[in-house]
Structures are given as C-alpha cells and as structure tokens.
C-alpha positions as protocol buffer text, in pm:
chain_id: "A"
residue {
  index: 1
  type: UNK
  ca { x: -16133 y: 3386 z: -9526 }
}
residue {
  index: 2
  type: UNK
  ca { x: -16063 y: 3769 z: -9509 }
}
residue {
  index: 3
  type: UNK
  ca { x: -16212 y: 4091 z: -9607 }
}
residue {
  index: 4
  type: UNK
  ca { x: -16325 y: 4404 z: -9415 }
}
residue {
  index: 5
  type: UNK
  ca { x: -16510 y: 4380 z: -9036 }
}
residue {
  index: 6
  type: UNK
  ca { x: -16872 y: 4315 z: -9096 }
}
residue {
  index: 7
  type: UNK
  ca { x: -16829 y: 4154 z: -9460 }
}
residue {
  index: 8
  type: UNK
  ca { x: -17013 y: 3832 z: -9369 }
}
residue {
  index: 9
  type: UNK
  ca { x: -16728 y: 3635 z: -9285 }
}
residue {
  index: 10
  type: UNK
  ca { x: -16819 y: 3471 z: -8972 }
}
residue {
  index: 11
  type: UNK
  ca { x: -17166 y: 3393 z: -9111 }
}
residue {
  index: 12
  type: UNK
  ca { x: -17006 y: 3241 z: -9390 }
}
residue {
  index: 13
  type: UNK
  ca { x: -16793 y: 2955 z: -9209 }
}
residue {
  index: 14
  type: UNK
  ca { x: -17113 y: 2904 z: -8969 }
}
residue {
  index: 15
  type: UNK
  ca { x: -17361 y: 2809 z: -9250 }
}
residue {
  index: 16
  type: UNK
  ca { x: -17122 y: 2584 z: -9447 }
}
residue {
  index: 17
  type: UNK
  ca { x: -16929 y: 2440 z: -9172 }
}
residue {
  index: 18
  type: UNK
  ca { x: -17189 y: 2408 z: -8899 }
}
residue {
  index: 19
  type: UNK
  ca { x: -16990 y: 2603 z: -8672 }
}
residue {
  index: 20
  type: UNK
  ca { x: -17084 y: 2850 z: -8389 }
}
residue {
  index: 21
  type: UNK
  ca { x: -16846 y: 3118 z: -8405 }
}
residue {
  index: 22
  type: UNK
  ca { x: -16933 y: 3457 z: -8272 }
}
residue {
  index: 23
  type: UNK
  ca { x: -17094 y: 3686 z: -8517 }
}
residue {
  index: 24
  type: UNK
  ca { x: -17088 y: 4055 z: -8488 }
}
residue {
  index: 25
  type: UNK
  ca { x: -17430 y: 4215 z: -8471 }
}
residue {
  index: 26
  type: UNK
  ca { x: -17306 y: 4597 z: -8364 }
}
residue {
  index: 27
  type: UNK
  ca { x: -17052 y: 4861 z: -8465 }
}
residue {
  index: 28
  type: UNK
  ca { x: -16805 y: 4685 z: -8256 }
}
residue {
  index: 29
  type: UNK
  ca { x: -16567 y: 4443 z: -8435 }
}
residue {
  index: 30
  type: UNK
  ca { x: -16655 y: 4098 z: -8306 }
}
residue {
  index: 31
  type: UNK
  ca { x: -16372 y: 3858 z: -8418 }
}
residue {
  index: 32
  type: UNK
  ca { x: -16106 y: 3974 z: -8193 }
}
residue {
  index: 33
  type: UNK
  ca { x: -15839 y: 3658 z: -8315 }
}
residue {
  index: 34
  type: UNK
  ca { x: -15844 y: 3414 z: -8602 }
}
residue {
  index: 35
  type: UNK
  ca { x: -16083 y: 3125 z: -8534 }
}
residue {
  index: 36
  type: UNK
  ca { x: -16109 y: 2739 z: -8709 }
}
residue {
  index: 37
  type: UNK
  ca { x: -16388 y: 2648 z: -8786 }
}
residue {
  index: 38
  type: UNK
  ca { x: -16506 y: 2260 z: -8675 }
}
residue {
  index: 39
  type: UNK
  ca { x: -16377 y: 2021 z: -8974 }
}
residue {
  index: 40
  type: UNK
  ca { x: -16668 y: 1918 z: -9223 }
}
residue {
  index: 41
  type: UNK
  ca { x: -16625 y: 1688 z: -9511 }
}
residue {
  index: 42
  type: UNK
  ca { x: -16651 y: 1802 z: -9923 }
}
residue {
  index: 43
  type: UNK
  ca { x: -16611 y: 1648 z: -10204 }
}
residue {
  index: 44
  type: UNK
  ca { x: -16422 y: 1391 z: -10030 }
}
residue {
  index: 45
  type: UNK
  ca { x: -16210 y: 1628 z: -9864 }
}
residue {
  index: 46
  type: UNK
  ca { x: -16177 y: 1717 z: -9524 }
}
residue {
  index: 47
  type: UNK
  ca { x: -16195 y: 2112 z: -9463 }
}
residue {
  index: 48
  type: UNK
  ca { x: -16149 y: 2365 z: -9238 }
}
residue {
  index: 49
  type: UNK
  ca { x: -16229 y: 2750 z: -9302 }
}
residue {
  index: 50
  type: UNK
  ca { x: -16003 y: 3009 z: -9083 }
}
residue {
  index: 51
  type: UNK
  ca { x: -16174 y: 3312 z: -8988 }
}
residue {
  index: 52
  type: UNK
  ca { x: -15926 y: 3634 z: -8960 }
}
residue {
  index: 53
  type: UNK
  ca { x: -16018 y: 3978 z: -8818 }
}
residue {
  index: 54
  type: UNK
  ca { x: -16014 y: 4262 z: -9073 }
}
residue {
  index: 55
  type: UNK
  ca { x: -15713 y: 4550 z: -9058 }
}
residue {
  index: 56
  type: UNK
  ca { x: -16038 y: 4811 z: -8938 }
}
residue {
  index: 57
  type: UNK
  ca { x: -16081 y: 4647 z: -8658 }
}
residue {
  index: 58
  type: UNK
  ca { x: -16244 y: 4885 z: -8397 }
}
residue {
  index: 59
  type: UNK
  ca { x: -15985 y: 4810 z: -8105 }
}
residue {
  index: 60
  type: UNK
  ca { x: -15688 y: 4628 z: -8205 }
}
residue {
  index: 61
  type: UNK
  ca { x: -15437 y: 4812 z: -8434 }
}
residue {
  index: 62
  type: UNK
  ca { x: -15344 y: 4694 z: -8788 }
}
residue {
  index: 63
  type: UNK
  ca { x: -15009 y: 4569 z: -8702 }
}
residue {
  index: 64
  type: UNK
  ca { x: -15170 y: 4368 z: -8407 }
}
residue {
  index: 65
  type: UNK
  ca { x: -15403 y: 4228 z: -8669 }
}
residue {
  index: 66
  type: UNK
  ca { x: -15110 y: 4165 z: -8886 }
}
residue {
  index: 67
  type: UNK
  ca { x: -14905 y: 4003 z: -8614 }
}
residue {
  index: 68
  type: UNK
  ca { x: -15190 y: 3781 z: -8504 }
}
residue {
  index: 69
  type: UNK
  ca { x: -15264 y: 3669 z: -8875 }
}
residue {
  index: 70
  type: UNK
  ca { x: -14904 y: 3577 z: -8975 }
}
residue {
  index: 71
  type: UNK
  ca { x: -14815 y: 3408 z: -8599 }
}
residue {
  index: 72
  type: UNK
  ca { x: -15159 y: 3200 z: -8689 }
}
residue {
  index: 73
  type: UNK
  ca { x: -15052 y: 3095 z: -9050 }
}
residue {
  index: 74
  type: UNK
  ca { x: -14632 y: 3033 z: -8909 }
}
residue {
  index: 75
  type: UNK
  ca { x: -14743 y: 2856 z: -8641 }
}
residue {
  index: 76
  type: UNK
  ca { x: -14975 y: 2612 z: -8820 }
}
residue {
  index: 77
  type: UNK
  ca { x: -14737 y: 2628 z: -9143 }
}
residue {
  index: 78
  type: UNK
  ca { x: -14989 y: 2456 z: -9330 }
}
residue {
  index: 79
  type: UNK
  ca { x: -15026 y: 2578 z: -9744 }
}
residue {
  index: 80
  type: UNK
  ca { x: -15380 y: 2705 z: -9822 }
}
residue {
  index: 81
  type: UNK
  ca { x: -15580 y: 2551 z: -10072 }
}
residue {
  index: 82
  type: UNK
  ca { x: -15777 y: 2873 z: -10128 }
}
residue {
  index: 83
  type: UNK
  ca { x: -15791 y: 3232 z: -10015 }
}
residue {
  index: 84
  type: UNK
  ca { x: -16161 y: 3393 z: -9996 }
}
residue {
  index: 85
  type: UNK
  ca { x: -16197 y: 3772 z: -10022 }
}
residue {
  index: 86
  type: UNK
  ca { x: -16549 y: 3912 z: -9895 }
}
residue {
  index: 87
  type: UNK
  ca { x: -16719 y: 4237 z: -10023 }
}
residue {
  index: 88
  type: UNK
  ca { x: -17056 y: 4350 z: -9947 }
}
residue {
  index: 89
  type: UNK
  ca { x: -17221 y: 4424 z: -10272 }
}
residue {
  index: 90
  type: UNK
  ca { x: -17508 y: 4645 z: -10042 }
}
residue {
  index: 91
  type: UNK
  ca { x: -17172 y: 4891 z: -10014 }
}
residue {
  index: 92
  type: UNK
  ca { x: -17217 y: 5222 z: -10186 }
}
residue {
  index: 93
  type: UNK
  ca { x: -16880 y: 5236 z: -10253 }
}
residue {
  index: 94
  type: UNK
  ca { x: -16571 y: 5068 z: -10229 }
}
residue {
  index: 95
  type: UNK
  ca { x: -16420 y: 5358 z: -9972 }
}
residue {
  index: 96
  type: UNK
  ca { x: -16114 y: 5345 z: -9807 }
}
residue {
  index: 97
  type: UNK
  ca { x: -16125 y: 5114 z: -9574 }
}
residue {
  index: 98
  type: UNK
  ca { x: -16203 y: 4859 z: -9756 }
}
residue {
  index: 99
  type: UNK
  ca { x: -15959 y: 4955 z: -10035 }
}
residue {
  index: 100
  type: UNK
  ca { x: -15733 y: 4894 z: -9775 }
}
residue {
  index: 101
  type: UNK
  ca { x: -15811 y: 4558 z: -9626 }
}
residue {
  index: 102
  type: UNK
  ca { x: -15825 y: 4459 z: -10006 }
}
residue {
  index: 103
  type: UNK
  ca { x: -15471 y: 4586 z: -10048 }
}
residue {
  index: 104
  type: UNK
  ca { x: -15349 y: 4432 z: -9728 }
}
residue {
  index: 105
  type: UNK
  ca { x: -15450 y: 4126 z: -9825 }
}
residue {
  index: 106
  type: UNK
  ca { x: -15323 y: 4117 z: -10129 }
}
residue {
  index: 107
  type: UNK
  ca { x: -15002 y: 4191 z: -9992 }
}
residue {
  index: 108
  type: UNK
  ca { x: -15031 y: 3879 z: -9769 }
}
residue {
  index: 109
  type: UNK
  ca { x: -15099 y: 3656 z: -10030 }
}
residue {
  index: 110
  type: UNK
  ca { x: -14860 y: 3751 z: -10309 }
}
residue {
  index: 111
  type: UNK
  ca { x: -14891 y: 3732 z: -10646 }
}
residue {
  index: 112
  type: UNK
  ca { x: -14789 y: 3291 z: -10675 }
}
residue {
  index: 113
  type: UNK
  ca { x: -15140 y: 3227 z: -10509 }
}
residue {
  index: 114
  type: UNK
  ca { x: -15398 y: 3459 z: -10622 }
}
residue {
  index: 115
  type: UNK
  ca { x: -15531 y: 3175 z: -10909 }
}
residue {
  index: 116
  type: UNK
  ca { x: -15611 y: 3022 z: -10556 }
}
residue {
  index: 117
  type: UNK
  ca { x: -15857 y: 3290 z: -10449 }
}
residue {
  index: 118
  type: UNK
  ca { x: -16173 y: 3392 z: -10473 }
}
residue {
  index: 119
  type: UNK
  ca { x: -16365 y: 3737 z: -10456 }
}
residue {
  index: 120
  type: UNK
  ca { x: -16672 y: 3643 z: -10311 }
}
residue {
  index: 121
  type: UNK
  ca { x: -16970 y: 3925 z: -10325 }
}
residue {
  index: 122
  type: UNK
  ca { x: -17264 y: 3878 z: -10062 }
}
residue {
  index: 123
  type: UNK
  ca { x: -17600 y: 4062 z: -9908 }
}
residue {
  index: 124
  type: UNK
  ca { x: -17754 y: 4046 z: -10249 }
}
residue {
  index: 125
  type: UNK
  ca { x: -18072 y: 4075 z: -10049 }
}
residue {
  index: 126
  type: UNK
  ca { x: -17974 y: 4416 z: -9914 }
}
residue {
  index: 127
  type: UNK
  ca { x: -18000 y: 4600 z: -10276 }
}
residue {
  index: 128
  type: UNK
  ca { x: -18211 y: 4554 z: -10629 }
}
residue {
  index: 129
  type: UNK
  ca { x: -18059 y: 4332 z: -10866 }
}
residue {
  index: 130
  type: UNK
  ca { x: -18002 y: 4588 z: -11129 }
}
residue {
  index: 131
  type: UNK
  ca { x: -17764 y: 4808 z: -10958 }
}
residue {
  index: 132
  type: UNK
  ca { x: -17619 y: 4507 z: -10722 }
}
residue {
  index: 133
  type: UNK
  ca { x: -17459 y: 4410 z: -11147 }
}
residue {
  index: 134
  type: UNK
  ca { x: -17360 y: 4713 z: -11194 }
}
residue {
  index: 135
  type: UNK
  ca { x: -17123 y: 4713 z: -10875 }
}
residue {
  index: 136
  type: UNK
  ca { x: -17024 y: 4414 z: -10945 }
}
residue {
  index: 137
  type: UNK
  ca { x: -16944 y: 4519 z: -11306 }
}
residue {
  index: 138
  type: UNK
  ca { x: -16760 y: 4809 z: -11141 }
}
residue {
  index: 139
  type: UNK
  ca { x: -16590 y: 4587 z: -10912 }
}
residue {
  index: 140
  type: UNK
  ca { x: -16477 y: 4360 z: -11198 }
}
residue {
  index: 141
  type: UNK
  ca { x: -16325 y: 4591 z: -11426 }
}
residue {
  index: 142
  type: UNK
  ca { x: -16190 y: 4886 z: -11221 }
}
residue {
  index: 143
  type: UNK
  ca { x: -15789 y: 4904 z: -11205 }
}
residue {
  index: 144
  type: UNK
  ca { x: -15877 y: 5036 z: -10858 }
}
residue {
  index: 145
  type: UNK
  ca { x: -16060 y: 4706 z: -10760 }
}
residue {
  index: 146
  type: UNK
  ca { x: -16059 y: 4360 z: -10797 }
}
residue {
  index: 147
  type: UNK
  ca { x: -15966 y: 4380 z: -11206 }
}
residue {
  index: 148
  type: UNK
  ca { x: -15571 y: 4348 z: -11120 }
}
residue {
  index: 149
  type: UNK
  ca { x: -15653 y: 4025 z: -10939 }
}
residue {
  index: 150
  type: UNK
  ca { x: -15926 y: 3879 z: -11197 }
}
residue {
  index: 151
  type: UNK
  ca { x: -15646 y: 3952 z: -11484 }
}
residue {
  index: 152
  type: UNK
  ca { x: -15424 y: 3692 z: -11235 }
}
residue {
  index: 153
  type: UNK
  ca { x: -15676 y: 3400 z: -11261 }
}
residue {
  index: 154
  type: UNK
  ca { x: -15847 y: 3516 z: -10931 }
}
residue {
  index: 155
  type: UNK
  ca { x: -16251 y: 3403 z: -10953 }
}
residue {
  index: 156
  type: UNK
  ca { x: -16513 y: 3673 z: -10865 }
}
residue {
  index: 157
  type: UNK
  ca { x: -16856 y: 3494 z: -10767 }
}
residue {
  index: 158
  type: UNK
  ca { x: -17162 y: 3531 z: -10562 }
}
residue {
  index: 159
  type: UNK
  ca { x: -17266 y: 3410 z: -10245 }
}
residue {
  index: 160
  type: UNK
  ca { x: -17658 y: 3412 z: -10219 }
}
residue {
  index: 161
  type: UNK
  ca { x: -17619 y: 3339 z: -9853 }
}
residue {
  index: 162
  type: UNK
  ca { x: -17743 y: 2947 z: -9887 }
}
residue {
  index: 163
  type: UNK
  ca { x: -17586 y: 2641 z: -9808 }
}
residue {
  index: 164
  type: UNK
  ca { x: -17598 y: 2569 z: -10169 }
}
residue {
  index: 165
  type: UNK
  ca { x: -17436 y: 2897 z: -10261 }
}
residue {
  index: 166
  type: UNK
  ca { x: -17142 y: 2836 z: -10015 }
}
residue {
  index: 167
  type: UNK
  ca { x: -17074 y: 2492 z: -10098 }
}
residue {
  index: 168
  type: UNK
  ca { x: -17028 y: 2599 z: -10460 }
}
residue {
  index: 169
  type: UNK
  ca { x: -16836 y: 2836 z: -10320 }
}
residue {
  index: 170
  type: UNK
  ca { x: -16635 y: 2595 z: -10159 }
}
residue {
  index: 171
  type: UNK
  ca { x: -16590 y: 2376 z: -10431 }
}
residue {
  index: 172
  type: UNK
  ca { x: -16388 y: 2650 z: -10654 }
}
residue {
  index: 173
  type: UNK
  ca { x: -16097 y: 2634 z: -10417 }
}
residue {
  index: 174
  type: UNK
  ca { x: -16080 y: 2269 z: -10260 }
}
residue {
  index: 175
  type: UNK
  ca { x: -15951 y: 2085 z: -10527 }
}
residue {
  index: 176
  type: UNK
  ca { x: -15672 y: 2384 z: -10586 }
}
residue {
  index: 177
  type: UNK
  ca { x: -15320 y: 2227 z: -10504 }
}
residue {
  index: 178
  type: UNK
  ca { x: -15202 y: 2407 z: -10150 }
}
residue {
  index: 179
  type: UNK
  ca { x: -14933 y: 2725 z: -10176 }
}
residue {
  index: 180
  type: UNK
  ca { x: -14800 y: 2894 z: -9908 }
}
residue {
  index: 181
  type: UNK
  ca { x: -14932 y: 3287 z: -9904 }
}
residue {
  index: 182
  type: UNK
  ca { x: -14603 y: 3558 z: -9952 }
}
residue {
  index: 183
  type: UNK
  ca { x: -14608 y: 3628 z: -9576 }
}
residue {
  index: 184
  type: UNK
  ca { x: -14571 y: 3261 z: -9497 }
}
residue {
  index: 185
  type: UNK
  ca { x: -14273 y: 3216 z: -9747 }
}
residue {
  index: 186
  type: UNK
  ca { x: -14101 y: 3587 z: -9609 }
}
residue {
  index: 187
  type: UNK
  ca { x: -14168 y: 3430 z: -9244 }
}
residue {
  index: 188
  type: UNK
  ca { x: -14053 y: 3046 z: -9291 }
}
residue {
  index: 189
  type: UNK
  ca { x: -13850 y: 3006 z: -9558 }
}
residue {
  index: 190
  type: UNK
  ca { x: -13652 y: 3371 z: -9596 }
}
residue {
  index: 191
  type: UNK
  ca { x: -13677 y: 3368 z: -9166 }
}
residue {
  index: 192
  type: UNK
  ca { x: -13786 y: 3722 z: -9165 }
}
residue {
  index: 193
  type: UNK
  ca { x: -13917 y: 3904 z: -8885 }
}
residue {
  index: 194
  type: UNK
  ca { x: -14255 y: 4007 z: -8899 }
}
residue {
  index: 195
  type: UNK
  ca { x: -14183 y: 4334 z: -8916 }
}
residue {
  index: 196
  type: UNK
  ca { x: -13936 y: 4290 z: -9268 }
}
residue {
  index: 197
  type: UNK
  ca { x: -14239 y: 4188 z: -9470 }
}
residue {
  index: 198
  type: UNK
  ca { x: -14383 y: 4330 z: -9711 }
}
residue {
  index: 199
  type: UNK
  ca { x: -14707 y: 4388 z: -9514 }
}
residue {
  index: 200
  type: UNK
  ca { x: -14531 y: 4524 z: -9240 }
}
residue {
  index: 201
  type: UNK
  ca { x: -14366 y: 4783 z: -9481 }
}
residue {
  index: 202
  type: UNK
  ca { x: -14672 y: 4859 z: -9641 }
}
residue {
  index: 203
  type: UNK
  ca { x: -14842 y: 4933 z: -9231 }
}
residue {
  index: 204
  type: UNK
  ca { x: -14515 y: 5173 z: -9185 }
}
residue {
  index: 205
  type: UNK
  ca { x: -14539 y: 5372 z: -9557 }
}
residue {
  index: 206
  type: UNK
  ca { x: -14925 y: 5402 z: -9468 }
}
residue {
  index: 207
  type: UNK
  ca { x: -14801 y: 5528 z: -9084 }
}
residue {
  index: 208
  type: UNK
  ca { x: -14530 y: 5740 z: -9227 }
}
residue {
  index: 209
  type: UNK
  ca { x: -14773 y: 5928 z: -9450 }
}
residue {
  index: 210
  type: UNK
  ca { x: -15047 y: 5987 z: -9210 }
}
residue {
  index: 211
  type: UNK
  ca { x: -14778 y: 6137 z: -8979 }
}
residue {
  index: 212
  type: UNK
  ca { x: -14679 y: 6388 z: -9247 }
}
residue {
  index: 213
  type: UNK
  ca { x: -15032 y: 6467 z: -9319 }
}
residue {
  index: 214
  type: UNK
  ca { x: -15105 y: 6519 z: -8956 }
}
residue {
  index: 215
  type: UNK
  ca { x: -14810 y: 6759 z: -8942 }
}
residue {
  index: 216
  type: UNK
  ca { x: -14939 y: 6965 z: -9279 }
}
residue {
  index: 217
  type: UNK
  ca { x: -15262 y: 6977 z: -9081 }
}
residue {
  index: 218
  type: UNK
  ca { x: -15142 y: 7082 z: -8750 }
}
residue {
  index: 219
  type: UNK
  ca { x: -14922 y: 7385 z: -8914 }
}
residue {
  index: 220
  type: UNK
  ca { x: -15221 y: 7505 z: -9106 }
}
residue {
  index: 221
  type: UNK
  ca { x: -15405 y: 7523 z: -8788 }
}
residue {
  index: 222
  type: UNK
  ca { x: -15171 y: 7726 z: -8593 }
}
residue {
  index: 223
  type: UNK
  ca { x: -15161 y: 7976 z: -8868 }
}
residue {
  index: 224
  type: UNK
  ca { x: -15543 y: 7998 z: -8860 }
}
residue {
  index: 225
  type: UNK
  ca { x: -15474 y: 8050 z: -8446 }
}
C-alpha cells in the first residue's frame, strides 16, 4: 500500500487486518520504514498488507525512501498480488507532492502490473458528496491524474473507511495472479543497482532540475543585491 504521508494508509491495514501499527496524528511523518501487517485470512487466502512511507516524508530523503522500499521488496522477493494507491478525496487539489508520490510509484510498479492496482479514494466524511464526485470525476479523467493508469486496467474505488469497505477493497486484488513490480525485475532479474533504475533516474532528473532552478534563482538575486 502506497500513496502520499497522511493518505490513510496505516489506518487502512489496521482496520482490515487487525493490526496495531503506528498511525500518524501530527505534521510529522509517522511511518519511518515499511511495516507487515499481522496475516489475516480472505476469501480463503492468507494476506498480508505492507505499509511503505511516502517520498514526502518529513525527515528521510526520497532516495532513502526509495532505497528502503526496493531493499524491502528484494529482500522478501515475493510477487504482489495487488498494488493500492491512496488519495484523500478531502484534498483541494492534487498539488505537487502528491503528483509526485503518484509518479514515483508508478515508476516502481511499471506498466506489466498496473491491471493489479487499485486507486483507492478515502475521508469521504471530510467533504459533501457533491463535490467529493466531482474530484473524483477529475481524478478519473485528467491526463494529469490517475486517467493514464485507469486506461491500463487500473480500478479506481472508494474506501468509506469500514471494515466492509476495505474488505471489498481487498477482494479486487487477492484473487489477481502475483507479478513482480519494475523495480523488483530491474533489481533481481537485470541485477541492477539501485541506483540504475528507473526510479532512481527519475530522483536524479527531479535533483538535477531543482539544482538548475536554484542556480536561476540565486543569479537573479544577486542582481537585485
């Protein structure tokens, strides 16, 4: 399970899965490493939800977010029977940062597995229905969004924050047959180091251009000096 810091993750895998993981109540990032949560039977299957930090986390870097999410999943080397994004609908707007965990973890999945996830919308309570549908309308058919992924055979649902609501959830993704996410293939079978994939690249690009626009910045204010 991934999306941005405060996206309801963590409450998530506690309510379906019994579990007791810390949740964040504060500004501060709470999930400071991936987590498992305790195994819990469904549908006859036996599952267990992984809960990852989100790339704005408020004192570890991106790439040490990146480097403790693909250790976790090379380590383990297990295939994933299903990927699940969280937004808050009570969001505004879809701003940058969590354009950019979106695109980050896109990157980390690949294109082979995204009929395997699911864009899961949540804190309906926190706005009126009306405009919570038209977010969600936004949300589904914005190139900017989620409507690249949807077009791929990913699922966009709602999570009403019951146990009824996440087992249905659940129940999208555990019958999926298990792939292996693109950062798992780059790292196992084309024995790349973490810092040749394609999320890694994407960190450095994102690095690179914040250096020049730091530099554009910097210049502009010594002329105003």
């Amino acid at each position: 399970i991934m999306g941005a810091t405060g996206s309801g993750k963590t409450t998530f895998i506690n309510l379906i899965s019994h579990s007791d993981l810390r949740v964040g109540n504060s500004l501060r990032s709470c999930t400071k490493a991936v987590q498992l949560s305790v195994p819990f039977k469904l549908s006859g299957r036996s599952v267990t939800l992984i809960d990852t930090p989100g790339f704005d986390d408020t004192t570890k870097s991106d790439t040490d977010i990146l480097k403790m999410i693909a250790s976790f999943l090379y380590e383990h080397g297990k295939k994933l029977a299903g990927i699940i994004y969280m937004q808050r609908i009570s969001d505004t707007r879809m701003g940058g940062i969590s354009t950019r965990n979106f695109k980050m973890f896109r990157i980390l999945c690949g294109e082979d597995t995204l009929k395997n996830v699911v864009i899961v919308t949540n804190m309906w309570g926190e706005v009126p229905l009306p405009i919570g549908e038209a977010r969600e309308k936004e949300l589904a058919t914005d190139d900017m969004f989620f409507k690249s992924v949807l077009d791929k055979n990913a699922r966009l649902v709602r999570h009403t924050n019951t146990i009824e609501s996440a087992r249905a959830i659940l129940e999208l993704v555990v019958q999926n047959e298990p792939a292996a996410l693109r950062i798992q293939k780059e790292l196992v079978d084309e024995h790349m180091d973490i810092t040749q994939t394609a999320a890694a690249e994407e960190l450095n690009r994102e690095m690179i251009e914040l250096t020049k626009r730091h530099r554009t910045q910097l210049e502009v204010l010594k002329e105003d000096m």
